[in-house]
C-alpha positions in Angstrom: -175.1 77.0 228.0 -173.6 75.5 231.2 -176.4 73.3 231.6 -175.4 70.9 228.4 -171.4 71.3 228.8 -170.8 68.1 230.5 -174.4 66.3 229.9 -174.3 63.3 228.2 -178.1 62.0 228.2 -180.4 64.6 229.6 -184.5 64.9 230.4 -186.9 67.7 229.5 -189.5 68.5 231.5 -192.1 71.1 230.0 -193.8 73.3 232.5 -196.8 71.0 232.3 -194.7 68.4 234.5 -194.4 66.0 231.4 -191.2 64.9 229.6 -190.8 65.4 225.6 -190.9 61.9 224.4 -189.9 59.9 221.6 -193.1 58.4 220.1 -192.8 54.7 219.0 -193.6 55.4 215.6 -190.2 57.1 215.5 -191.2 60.0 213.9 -193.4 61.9 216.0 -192.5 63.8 219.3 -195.0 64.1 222.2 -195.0 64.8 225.9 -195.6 62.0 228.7 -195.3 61.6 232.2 -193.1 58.6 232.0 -189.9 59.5 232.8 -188.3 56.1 233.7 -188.6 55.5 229.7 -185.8 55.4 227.4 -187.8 57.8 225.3 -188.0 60.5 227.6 -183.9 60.5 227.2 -181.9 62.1 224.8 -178.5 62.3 224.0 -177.0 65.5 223.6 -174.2 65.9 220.8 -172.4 69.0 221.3 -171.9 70.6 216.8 -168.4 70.9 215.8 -167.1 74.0 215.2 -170.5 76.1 216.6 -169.9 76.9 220.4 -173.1 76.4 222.2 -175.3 74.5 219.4 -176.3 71.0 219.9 -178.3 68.0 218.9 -180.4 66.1 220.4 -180.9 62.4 219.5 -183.8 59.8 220.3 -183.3 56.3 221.8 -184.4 55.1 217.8 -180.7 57.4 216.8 -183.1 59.6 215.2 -182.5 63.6 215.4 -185.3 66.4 217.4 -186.0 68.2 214.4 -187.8 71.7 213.7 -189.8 71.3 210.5 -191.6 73.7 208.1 -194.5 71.4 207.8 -197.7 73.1 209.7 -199.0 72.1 212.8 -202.7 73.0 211.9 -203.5 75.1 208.6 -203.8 78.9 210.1 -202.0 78.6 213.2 -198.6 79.6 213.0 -196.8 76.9 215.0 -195.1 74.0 213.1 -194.1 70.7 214.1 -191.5 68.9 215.6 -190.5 65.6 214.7 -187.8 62.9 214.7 -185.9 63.1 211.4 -182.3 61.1 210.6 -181.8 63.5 207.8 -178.8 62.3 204.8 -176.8 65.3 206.3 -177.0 67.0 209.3 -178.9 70.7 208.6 -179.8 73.5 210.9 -183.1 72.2 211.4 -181.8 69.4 213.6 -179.4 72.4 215.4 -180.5 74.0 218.5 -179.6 76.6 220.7 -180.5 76.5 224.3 -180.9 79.9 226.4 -181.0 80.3 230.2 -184.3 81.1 231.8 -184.1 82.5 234.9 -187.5 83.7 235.0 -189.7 80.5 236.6 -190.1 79.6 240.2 -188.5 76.7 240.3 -185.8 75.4 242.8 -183.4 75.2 239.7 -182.7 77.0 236.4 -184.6 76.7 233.2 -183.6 76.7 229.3 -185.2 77.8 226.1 -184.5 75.8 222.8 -184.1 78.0 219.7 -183.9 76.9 216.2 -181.4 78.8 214.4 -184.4 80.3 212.6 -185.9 82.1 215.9 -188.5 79.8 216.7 -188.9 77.9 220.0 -189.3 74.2 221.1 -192.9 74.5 222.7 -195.0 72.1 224.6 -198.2 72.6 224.2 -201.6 71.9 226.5 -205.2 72.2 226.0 -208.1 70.1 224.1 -207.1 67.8 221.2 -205.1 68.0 219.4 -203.0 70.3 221.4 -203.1 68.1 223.7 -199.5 66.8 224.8 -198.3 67.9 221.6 -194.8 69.5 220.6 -194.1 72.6 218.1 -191.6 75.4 217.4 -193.1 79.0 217.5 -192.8 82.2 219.0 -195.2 82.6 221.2 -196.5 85.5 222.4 -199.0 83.9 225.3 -198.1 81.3 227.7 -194.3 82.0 227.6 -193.6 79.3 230.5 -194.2 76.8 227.4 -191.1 77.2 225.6 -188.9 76.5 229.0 -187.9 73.7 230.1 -186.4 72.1 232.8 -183.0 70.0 232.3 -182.6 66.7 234.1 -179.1 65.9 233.7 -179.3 61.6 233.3 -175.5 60.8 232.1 -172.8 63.3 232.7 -169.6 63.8 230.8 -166.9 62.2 233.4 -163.9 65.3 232.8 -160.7 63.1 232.8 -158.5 62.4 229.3 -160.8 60.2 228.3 -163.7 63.2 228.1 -163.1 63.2 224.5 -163.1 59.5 223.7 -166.8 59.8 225.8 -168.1 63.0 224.2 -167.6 60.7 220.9 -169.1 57.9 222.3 -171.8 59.4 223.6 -172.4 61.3 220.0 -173.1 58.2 218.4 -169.5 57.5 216.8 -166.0 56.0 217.8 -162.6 57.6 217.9 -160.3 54.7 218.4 -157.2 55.5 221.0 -154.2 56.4 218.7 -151.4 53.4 218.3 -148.8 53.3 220.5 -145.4 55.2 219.4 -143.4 51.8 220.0 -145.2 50.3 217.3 -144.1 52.4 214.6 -140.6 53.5 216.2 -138.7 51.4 214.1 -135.4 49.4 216.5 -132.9 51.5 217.4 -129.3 50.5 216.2 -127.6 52.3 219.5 -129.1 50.6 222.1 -127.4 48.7 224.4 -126.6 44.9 224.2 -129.1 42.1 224.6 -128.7 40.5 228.6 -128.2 37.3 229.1 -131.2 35.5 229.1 -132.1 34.6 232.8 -131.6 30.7 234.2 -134.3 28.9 234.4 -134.9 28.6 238.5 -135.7 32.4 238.0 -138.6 31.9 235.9 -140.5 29.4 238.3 -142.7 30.9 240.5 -141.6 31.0 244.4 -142.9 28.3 246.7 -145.8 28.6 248.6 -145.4 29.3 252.5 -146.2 26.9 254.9 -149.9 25.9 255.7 -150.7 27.4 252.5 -153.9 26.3 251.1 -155.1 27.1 247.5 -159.0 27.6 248.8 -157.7 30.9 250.6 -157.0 32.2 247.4 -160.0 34.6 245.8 -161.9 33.3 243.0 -161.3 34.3 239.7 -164.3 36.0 238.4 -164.4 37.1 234.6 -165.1 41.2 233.8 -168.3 41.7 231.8 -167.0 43.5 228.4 -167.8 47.1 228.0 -170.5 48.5 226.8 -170.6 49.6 222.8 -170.2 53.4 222.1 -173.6 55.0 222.6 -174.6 53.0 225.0 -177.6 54.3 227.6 -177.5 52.1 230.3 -181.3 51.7 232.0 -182.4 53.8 235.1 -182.2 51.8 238.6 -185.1 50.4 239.9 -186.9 52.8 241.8 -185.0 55.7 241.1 -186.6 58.1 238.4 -184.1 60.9 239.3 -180.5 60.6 238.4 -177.7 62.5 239.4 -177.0 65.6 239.0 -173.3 67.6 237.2 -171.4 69.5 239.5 -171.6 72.2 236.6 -175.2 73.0 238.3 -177.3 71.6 240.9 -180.7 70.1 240.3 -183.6 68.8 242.8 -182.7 65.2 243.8 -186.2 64.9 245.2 -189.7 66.4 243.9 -192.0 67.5 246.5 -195.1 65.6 246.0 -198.0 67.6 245.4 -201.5 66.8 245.4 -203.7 64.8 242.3 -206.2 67.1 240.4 -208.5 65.2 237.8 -210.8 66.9 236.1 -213.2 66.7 232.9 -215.0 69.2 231.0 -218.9 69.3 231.1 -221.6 70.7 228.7 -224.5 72.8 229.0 -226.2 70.3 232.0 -222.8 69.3 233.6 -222.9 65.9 232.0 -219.4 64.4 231.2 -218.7 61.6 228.8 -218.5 59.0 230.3 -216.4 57.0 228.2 -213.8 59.6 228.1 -210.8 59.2 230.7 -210.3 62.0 233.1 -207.1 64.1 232.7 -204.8 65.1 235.7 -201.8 66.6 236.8 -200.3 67.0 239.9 -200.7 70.4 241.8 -198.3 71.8 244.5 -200.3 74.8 245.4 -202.8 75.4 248.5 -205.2 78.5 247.2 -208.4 78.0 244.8 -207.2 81.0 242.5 -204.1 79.3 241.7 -205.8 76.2 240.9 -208.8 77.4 238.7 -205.2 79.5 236.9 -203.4 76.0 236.4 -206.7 74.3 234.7 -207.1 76.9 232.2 -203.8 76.2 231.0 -204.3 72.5 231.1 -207.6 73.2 229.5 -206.8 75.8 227.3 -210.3 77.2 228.9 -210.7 81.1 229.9 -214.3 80.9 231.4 -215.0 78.5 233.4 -216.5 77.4 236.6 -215.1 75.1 239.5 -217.3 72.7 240.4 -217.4 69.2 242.4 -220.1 66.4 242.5 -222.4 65.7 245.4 -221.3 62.4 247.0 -225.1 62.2 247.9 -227.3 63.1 245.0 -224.6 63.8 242.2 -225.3 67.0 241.4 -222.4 69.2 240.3 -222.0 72.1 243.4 -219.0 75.1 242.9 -216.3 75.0 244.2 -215.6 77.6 246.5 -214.3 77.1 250.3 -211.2 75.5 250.3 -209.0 72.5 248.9 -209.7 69.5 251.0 -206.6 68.8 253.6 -203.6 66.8 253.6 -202.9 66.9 249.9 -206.3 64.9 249.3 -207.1 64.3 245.4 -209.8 66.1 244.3 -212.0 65.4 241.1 -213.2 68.6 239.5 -215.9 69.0 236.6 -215.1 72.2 234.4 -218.4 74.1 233.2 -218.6 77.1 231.2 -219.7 80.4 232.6 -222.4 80.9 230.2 -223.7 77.4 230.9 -227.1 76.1 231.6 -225.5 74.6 235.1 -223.6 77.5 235.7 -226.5 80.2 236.2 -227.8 77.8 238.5 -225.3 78.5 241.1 -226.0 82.8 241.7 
């Protein structure tokens, strides 16, 4: 696929606006919001001899790997984790599709196991939350694509291969130079004279020549190792783009919706930390749409908090203006609180 030919290190972003992440542990996979991390990168190493198959591979060199372990007994979707397997099996191999279908500015991909299967990101209560599996899903099909953020690009040049390698993880060292193995040859012409030597010293200076005009030496740092990710700039947490494809250089910023989910009287917990997520829409239906995915909720009710007596009230007008957060409380339908508001 055209969007992995010449990336190097690339981002995923899952249509939850999070990043598949490398957990610390080094085993687990995850989504986060983070993307100025290291972990939300991944290198992408292009299989030998199986056009359009890749790897991906983890700041900790470890391998995004489909496995047949269960995500929860009876569900069907199993989980992903990072693996640095003694030899390098399908289940680290995967196949990225184009996806067309989303309404983003640019195009997204699918990742498919050479089994079927799909790299998922998941959303809902714990422990779906955030969490990563391969399935085939057959609701929610927006959470198996994935947007590519190319970080490190494949420079084209005759030295594409020596980077591809690099960028792999291993070293192909520049092939010796034919004059070290040509052995003399016995027809050449005659040794010249050596030179005198006044022709060896180096010409005089001019005239009013002064050695402070000269620029100071200043010594090269060395290159870096093969495999190298070299950190994002500050302030910067998109990087440039391939000229393979086109990507957004600058998200629109959206507005900040928090929410929690009540019980039968509205009451939250309140030692439990409000989720979020940023929205980009302007209606009340496509809001109340995007928290039942994040919530993995089907009925439920709207509702906001009286600034003056505290009591939950639905949601119903409008969005407050100028991209204003707004802190929602979800309630069942069949709730105590929710017959309250016919």
């Amino acid at each position: 696929m055209e969007l992995f030919e010449r990336a190097r290190t690339v981002r995923l972003r899952s249509h939850h606006d999070k990043y598949l992440y490398a957990d610390e542990d080094e085993s687990h996979v995850v989504q986060d919001r983070n993307a100025a991390s290291p972990n939300a990168r991944w290198v992408v190493e292009p299989v030998p001899h199986s056009p359009g198959v890749l790897r991906l591979r983890s700041r900790y060199g470890r391998y995004l790997s489909a496995s047949n372990e269960p995500f929860l007994l009876g569900v069907t979707g199993r989980k992903v984790l990072q693996t640095l397997p003694h030899r390098l099996d399908s289940s680290v191999e995967w196949v990225p599709v184009r996806d067309d279908a989303r309404n983003r500015a640019g195009p997204g991909a699918r990742l498919r196991t050479r089994y079927g299967n799909f790299l998922r990101a998941n959303a809902g209560l714990p422990p779906w939350r955030n969490s990563v599996t391969h399935d085939t899903p057959h609701r929610h099909a927006g959470w198996v694509v994935w947007d590519v953020e190319v970080v490190q690009a494949v420079i084209p040049g005759p030295d594409s291969a020596t980077a591809s390698d690099a960028a792999a993880g291993g070293y192909s060292p520049a092939p010796p130079s034919s004059s070290y193995n040509k052995p003399p040859s016995r027809s050449s012409s005659p040794t010249p004279p050596p030179l005198p030597t006044s022709a060896l010293r180096p010409p005089a200076p001019p005239p009013h020549y002064r050695e402070e005009n000269e620029a100071p030496f200043r010594a090269q740092p060395p290159p870096p190792p093969p495999g190298y990710i070299a950190p994002p700039a500050p302030g910067l947490y998109r990087l440039e783009s391939t000229e393979s494809f086109s990507v957004p250089l600058h998200k629109v910023e959206g507005r900040a919706i928090y929410y929690q989910i009540g019980d039968e009287d509205g009451d939250v917990d309140p030692d439990e930390s409000p989720q979020h997520f940023t929205f980009n829409g302007t209606g009340l239906e496509e809001l109340l749409e995007r928290l039942k995915e994040e919530s993995g909720l089907e009925d439920v009710v709207m509702c906001s908090r009286s600034p003056i007596n505290g009591k939950l009230l639905p949601l119903r007008l409008q969005l407050p203006p100028n991209n204003a957060a707004v802190h929602i409380v979800l309630v069942r339908e069949s709730s105590k609180v929710a017959k309250t508001f016919v």
